[in-house]
MIKE-427628 format. One record per atom (N, C-alpha, C): x, y, z; residue in one letter. Coordinates in steps of 0.05 Angstrom, whole numbers, plus 5000, padded with zeros to 4 digits. Layout:
REM residues N
XYZa ...
This chain:
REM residues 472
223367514660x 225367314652x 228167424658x 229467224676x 232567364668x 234167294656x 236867544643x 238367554626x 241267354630x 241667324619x 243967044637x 246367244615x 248567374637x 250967454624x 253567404633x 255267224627x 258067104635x 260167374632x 260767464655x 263667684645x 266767574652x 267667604628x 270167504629x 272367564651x 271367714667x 274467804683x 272667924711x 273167854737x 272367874762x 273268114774x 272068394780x 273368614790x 272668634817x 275268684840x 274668694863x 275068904878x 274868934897x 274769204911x 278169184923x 279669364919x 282369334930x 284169404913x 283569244882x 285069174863x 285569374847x 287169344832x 287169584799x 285969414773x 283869524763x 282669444736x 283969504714x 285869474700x 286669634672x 283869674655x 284669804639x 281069834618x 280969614596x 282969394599x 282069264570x 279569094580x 281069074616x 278768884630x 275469024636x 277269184644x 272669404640x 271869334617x 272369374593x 272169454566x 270969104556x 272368994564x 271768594560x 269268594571x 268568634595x 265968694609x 264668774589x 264769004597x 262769214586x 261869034554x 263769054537x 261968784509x 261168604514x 261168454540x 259668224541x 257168264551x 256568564563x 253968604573x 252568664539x 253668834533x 251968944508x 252268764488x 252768514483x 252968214466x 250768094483x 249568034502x 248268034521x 245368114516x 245568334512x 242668574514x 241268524484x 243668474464x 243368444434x 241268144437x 240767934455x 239267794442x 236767734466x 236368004473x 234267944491x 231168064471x 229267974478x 227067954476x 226368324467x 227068454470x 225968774465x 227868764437x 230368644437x 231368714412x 230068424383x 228168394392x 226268274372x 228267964365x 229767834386x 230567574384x 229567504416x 228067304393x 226067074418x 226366814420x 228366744411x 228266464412x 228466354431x 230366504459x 230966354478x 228066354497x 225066564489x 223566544510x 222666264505x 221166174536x 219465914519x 218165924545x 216866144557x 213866144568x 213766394585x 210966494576x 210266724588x 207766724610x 208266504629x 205266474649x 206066624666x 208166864679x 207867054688x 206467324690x 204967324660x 203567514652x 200967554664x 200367824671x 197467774682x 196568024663x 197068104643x 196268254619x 196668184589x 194968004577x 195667904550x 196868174534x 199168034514x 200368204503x 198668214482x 198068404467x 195968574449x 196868394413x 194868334406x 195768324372x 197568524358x 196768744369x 199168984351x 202068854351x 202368814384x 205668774392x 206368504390x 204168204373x 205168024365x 203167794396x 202267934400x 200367724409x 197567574398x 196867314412x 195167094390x 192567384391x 190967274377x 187967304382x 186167134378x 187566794383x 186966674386x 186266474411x 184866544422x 183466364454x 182566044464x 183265874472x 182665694479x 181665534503x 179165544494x 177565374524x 177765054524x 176564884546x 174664684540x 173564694537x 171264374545x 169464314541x 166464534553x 164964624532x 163264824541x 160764584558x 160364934577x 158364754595x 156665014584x 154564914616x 151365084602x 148464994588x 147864984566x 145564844556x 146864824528x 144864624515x 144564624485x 145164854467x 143365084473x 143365244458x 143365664474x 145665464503x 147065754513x 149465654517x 151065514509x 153765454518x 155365604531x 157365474542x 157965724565x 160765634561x 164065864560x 167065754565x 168265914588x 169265784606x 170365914627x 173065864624x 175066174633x 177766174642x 179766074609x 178066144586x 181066084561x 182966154567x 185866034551x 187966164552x 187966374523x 190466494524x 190766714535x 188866794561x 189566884581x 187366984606x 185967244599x 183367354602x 182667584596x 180567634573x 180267464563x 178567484533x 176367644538x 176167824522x 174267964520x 172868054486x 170568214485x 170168104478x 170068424444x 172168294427x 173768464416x 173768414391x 172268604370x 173368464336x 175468304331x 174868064315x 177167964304x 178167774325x 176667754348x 178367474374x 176867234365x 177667084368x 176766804365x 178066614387x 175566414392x 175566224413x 175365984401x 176965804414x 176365554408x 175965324427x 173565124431x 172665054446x 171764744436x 171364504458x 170764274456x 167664324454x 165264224437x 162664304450x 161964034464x 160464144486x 158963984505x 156163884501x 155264094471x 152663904472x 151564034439x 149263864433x 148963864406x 146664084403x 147464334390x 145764574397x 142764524377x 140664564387x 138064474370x 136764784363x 137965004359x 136165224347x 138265424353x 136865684359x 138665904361x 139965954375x 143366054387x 144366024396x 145966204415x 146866164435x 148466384450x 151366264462x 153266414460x 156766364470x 156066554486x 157566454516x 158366584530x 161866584549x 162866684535x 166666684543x 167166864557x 169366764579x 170166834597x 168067084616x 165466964617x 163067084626x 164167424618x 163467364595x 162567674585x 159967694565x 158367584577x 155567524565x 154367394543x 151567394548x 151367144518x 150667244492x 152767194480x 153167294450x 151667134435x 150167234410x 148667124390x 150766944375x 150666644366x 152266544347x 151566504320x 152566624293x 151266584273x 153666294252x 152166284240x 154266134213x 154966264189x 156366274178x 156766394151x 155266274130x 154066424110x 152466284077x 152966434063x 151666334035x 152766524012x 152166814015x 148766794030x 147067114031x 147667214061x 150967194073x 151767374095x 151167114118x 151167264152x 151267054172x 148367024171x 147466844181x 144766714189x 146066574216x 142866654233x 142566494261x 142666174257x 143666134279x 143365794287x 140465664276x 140165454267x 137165344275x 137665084281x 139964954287x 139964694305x 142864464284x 143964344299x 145964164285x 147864264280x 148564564277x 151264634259x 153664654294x 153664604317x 155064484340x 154364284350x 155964104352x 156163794356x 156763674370x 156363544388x 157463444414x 159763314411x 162663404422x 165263224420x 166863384395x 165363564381x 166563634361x 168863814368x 170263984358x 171864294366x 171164394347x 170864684362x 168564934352x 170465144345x 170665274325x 171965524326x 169365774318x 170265974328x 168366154324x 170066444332x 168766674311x 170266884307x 169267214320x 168767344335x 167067534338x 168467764321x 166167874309x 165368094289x 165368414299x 164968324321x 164268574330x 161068644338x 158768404327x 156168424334x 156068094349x 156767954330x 155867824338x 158567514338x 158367254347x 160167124348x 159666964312x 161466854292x 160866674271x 162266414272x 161566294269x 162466004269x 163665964239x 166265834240x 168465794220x 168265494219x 167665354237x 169265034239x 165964944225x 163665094225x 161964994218x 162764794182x 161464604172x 162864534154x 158764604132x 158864664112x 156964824097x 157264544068x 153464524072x 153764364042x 153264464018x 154564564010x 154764663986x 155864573962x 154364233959x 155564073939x 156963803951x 157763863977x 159463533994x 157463434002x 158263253997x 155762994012x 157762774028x 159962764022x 161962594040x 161962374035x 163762164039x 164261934040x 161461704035x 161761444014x 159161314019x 158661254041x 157261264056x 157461094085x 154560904086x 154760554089x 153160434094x 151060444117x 148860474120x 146260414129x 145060114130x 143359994147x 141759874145x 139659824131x 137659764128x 135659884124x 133659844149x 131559954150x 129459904167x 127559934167x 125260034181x 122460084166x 122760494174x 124060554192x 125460854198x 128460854201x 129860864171x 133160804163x 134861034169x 133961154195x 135161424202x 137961534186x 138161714176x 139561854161x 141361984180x 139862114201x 141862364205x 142662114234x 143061944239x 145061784256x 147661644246x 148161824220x 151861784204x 152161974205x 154562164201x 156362334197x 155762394169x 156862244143x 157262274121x 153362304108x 153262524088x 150362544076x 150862364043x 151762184045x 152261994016x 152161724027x 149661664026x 148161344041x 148461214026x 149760954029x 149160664018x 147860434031x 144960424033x 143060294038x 142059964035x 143359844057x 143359454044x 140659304062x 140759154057x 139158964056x 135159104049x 133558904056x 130858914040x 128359044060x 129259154083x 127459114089x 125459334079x 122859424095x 121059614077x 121559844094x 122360034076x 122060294089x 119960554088x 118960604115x 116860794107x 117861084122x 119961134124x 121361344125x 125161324133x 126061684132x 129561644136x 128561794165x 127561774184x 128561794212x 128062124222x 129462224248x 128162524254x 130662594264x 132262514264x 134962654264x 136162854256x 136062724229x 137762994213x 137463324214x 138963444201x 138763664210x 136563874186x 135764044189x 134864184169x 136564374154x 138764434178x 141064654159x 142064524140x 142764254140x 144064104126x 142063944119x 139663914098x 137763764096x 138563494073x 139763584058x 139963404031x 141763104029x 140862974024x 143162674022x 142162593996x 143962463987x 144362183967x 144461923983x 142761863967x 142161563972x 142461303953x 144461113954x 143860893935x 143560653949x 141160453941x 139860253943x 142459993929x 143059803961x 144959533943x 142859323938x 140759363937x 138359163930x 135759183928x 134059013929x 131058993921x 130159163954x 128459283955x 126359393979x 124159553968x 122159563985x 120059763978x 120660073995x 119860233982x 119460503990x 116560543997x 115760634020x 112960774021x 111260974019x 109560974006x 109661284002x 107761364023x 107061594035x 105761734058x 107162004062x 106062104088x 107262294100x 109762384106x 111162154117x 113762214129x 115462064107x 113762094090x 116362014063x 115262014032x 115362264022x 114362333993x 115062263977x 114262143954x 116261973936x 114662103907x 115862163890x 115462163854x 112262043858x 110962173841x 107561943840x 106661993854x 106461953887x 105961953904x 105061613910x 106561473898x 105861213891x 109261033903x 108260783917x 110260593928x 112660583907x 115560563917x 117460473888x 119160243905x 119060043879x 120559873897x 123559893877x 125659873906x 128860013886x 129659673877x 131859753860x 133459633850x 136259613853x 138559383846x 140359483861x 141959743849x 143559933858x 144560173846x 143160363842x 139360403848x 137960573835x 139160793861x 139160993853x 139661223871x 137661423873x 136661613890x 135861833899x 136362073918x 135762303916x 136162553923x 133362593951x 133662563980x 132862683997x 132462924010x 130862944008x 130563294037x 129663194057x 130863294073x 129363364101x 127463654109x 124463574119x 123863804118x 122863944144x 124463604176x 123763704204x 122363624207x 121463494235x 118963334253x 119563134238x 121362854226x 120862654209x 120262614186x 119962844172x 118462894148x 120562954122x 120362784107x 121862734084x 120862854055x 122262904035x 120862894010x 123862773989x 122462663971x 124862503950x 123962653931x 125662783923x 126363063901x 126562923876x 128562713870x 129662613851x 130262323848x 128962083836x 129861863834x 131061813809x 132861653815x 133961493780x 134361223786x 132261073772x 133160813767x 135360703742x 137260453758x 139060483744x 138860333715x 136560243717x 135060183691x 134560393668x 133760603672x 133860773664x 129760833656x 127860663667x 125660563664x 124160813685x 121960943675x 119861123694x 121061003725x 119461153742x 119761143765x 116860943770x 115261133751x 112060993766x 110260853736x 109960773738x 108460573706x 106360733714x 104660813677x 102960933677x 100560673690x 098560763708x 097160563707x 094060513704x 093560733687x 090860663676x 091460873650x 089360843629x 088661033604x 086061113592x 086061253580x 083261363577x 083961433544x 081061453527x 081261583498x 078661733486x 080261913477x 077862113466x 078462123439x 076562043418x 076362063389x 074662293383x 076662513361x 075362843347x 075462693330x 072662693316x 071262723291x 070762903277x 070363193285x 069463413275x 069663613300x 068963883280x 070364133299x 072164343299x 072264583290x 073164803280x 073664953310x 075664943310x 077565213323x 075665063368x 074664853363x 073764693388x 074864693409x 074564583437x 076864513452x 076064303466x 079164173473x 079963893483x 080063993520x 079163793532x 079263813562x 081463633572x 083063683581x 084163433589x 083163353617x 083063133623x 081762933642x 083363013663x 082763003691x 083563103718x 085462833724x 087762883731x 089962733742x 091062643716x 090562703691x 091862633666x 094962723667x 096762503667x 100062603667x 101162553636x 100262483621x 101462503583x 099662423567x 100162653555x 097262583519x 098362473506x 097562233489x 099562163468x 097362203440x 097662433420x 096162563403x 096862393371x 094262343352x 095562223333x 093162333318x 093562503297x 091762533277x 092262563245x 090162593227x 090762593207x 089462823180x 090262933166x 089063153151x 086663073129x 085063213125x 083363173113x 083562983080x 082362743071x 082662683040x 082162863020x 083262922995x 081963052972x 079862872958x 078463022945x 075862872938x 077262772899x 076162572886x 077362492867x 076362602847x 077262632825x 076062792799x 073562662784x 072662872773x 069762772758x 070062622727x 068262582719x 069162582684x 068962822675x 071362882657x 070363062631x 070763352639x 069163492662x 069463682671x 070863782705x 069963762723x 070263782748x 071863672766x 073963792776x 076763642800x 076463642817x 076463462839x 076563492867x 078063632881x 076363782905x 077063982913x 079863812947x 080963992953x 081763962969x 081463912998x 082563723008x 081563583034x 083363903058x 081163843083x 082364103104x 084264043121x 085864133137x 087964083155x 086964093183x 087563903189x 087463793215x 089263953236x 088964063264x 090064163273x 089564123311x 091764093331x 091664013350x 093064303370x 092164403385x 094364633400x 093964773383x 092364923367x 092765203346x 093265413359x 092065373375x 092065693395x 094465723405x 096665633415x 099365633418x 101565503416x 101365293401x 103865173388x 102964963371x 101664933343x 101064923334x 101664473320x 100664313320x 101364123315x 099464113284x 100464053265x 098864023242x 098663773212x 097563743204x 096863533192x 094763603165x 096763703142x 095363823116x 094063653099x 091963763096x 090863583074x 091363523045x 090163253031x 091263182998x 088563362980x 090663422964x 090063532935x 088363352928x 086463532909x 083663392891x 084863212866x 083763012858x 084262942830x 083463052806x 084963102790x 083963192757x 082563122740x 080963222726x 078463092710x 081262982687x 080062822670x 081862732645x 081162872617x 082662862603x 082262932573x 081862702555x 080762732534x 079662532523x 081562232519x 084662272509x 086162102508x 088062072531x 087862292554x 090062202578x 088162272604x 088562012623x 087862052642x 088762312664x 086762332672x 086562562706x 089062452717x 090762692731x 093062662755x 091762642771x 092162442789x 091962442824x 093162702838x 091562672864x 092662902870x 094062822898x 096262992903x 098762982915x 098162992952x 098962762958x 098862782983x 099562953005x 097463083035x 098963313049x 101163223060x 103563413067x 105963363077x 106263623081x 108363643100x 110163863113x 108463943126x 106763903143x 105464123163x 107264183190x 105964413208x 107364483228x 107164293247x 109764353278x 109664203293x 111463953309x 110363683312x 111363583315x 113663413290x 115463283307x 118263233278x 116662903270x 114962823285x 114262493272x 112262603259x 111462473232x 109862483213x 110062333187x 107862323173x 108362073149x 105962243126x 107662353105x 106062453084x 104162213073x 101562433065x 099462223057x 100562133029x 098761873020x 099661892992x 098661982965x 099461972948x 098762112931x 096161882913x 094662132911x 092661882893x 093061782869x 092661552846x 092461472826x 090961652803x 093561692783x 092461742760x 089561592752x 087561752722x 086561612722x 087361412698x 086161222679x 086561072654x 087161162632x 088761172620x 087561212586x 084861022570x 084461162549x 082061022547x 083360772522x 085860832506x 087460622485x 085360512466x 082860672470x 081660442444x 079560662440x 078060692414x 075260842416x 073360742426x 072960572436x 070860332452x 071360262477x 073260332490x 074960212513x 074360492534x 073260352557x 073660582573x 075960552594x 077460912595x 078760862624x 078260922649x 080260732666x 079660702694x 080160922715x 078361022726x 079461242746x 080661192769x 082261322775x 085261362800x 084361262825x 085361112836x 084061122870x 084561282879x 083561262909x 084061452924x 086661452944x 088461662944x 091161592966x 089861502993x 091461353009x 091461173026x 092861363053x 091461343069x 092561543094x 093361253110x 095361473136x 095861213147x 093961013162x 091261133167x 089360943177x 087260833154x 088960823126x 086660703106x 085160753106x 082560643089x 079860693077x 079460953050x 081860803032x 081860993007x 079160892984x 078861152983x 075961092958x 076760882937x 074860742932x 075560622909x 074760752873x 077560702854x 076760742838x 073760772817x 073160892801x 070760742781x 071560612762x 070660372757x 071260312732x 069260222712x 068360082683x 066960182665x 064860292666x 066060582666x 063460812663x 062260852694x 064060842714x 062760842734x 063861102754x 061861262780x 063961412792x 065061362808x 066561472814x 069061482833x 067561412863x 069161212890x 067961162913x 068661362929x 066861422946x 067661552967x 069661422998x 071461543002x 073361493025x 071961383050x 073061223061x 071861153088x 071861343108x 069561333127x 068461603138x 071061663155x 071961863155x 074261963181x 076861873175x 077661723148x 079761583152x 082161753141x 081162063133x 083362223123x 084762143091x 083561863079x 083461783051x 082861983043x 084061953007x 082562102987x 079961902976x 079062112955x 076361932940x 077361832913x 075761632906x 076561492880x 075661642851x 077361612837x 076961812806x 074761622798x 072861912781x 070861702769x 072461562732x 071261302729x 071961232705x 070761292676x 072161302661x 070561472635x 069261272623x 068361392604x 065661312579x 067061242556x 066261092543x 066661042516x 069061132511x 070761132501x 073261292487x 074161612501x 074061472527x 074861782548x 076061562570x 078561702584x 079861712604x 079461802626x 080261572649x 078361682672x 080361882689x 078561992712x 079262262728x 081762092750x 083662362758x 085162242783x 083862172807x 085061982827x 083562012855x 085262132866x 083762272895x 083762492912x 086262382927x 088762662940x 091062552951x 089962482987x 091462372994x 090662283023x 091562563052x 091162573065x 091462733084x 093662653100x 095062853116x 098662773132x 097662633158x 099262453162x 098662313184x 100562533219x 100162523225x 101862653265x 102162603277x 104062573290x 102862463317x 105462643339x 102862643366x 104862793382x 104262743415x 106662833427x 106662603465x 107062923482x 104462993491x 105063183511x 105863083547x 107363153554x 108763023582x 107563113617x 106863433603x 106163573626x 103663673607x 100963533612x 099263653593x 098263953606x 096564123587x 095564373593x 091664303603x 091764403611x 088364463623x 085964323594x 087464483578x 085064453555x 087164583525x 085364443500x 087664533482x 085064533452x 086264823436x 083864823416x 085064643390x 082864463375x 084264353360x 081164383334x 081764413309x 079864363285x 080864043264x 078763903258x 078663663245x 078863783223x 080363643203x 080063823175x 077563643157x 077063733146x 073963703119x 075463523106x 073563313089x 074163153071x 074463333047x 075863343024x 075363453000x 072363372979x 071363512965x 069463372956x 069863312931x 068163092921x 069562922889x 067863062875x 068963172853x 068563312825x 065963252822x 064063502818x 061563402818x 060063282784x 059063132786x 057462992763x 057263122738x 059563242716x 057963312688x 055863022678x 057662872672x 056562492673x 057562332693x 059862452702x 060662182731x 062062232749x 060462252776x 062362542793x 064462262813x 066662432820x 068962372835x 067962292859x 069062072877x 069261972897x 070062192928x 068262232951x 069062522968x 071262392978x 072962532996x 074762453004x 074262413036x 075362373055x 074762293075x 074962583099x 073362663117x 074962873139x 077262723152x 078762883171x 081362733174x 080662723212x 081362633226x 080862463254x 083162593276x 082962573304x 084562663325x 083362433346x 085362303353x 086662013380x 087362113396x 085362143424x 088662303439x 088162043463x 090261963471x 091061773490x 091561873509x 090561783530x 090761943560x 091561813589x 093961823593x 095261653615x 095061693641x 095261563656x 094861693686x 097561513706x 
């Protein structure tokens, strides 16, 4: 570049110079020198294509390079002649380039033919190789060399963006990866039996929401919840993968109903009657148990002498989380002028939070007269009924209906005696397993038995029962 310097005063050969005129010179050279380019004022340069040695990053040069459009293949791209001239191939240089084609797997740069360099991308767990889509045809590429290998910066990483909604068709193959943006809004009805073979796998994941009625199909090249057809609704949304060759899976649906994805569509039932420490099978393709049992009845009191004994506890899952259902207390024999207490229905067992304490059985009569007999207690009432029936003159106590987790009925007294309590009822349970287990141990609890006969024995009480409902 040259220095452009105006001197004030013309010296000729012949003449006499005084020195103010040298001296005028002479500062306008060194006012001059003060704003050239070595004394670190650059403003006046404005182009250096004389250079045939890039000036170095130390001394304030780019390390930044610029090609076109790469030629070569898919997945060897090739840049010839960047500016700056010279690129080689140096920690910390970076190239930037138009790409020429949409790279489908692993990859090689080759700049200013200094061979073909491996291209990686950046992720959370360090660089990873190419495996197809992360260079784009028409896009601009920046990319950084390491010193091993080249990394791509302009690459854009989903790590939570899904981009812009962008509308789709629908179709019967509603290709996905033929938009830009991975946040689909999906219109009209038609049936779709897959999202297309486009997309990329580096970038596998989209959102998807449905503006209306269509079916989904379920198969191969498109996995759905169930493995069962869903037809959307408008606004229901879902979570896609791509998993390559066309092949889809739907991770996550939400209808905006807020309704299953797939209606249970058949059921099955198994009724426990009996069985100590037993086990339950669950049925093959069974997706939720819906469990309802009840604890054993107490048996009702006798006359005069003998109380019913206590009904057993019913139990579902003992072996590891325990669902339970206690049984009712026996009834009390009576004394001559006051009837037998009923006995107190089971409550509080372990487990599940729904439950309904049994009830408590009926006192029995007074007898109020020396001739008059009293009436003995029924039996508490579980929630599936069949409570013993009382006795009444001079009679014993009924026994509970078979399995119904009732207590038994007090027997009624004699002559100028008061009759016995009836037996308390057993706890009702109930419980909804979602993801059932293989198999599960469960024991029926024992009916209590009714006060046995000095003159009039107590009503037994019932064993208590296990429902299990079985969905598919």
């Amino acid at each position: 570049m040259g220095l452009v310097v105006t001197l004030p005063f013309t010296l000729t050969n012949g003449t006499t110079a005084d020195a103010s005129q040298v001296m005028a010179n002479y500062n306008a050279l060194v006012t001059a020198f003060t704003l050239a380019a070595a004394a670190g004022v650059n403003a006046d340069i404005t182009a250096l294509t004389a250079l045939t040695t890039p000036i170095p990053p130390a001394s304030g040069g780019s390390t930044v390079y610029v090609g076109g459009t790469s030629t070569g293949s898919a997945n060897a791209q090739v840049v010839a002649s960047p500016v700056p001239i010279s690129f080689s191939l140096s920690a910390g240089k970076r190239i930037v380039f138009i790409a020429g084609f949409t790279n489908t797997g692993a990859t090689t740069l080759n700049v200013n033919a200094q061979g073909a360099t491996a291209v990686f991308r950046m992720s959370p767990s360090g660089p990873q190789a190419l495996t197809g889509g992360e260079i784009i045809a028409g896009n601009i590429v920046e990319a950084i060399y390491d010193g091993t290998q080249f990394e791509l910066i302009s690459v854009h990483n989903q790590f939570g963006g899904f981009g812009p909604l962008t509308s789709l068709a629908s179709a019967t193959s509603a290709d996905l990866g033929t938009i830009p943006s991975h946040n689909v809004n999906i219109t009209g009805t038609t049936t779709i039996t897959g999202f297309g073979s486009t997309a990329s796998t580096t970038f596998p994941v989209y959102k998807v929401r449905f503006a209306g009625v269509l079916t989904l199909t379920n198969g191969a090249a498109l996995l759905l919840p169930g493995n069962a057809n869903i037809t959307t609704a408008a606004n229901d949304t879902l979570t896609a993968l791509y998993l390559g060759s066309g092949n889809w899976i739907v991770t996550e649906y939400q209808r905006i109903s807020g309704l299953p994805i797939v209606a249970f569509t058949n059921s099955t039932r198994q009724v426990l009657l009996s069985g100590t420490a037993a086990t339950y099978t669950t049925p093959a393709g069974c997706r939720q148990l819906r469990v309802r049992l009840v604890g054993g009845g107490g048996g009702g009191g006798a006359l005069a002498t003998n109380a019913g004994t206590i009904g057993g506890d019913t139990t579902f899952n003992q072996a590891v989380a325990p669902v339970t259902g206690t049984g009712g207390s026996g009834g009390a024999t009576a004394a001559t002028q006051t009837g037998g207490a009923g006995g107190t229905g089971g409550a509080a067992g372990a487990g599940s939070s729904f439950r309904i304490p049994g009830s408590d059985g009926g006192s029995g009569g007074q007898s109020g007269a020396a001739s008059v007999s009293g009436i003995g207690g029924h039996g508490g009432v579980s929630a599936f009924g069949g409570a013993g029936r009382a006795g009444t003159s001079g009679a014993a106590g009924q026994n509970a209906k078979t399995n119904s987790g009732s207590g038994g009925g007090g027997a009624s007294g004699g002559s100028a005696t008061s009759g016995a309590g009836g037996g308390g009822a057993g706890e009702y349970v109930e419980a909804i397993y979602t993801s059932p287990a293989a198999t599960y141990q469960y024991t029926v609890g024992a009916g209590g038995a009714g006060g046995a006969a000095g003159t009039l024995a107590g009503g037994n009480g019932a064993a208590g029962i296990i429902i299990v409902d079985e969905y598919y």
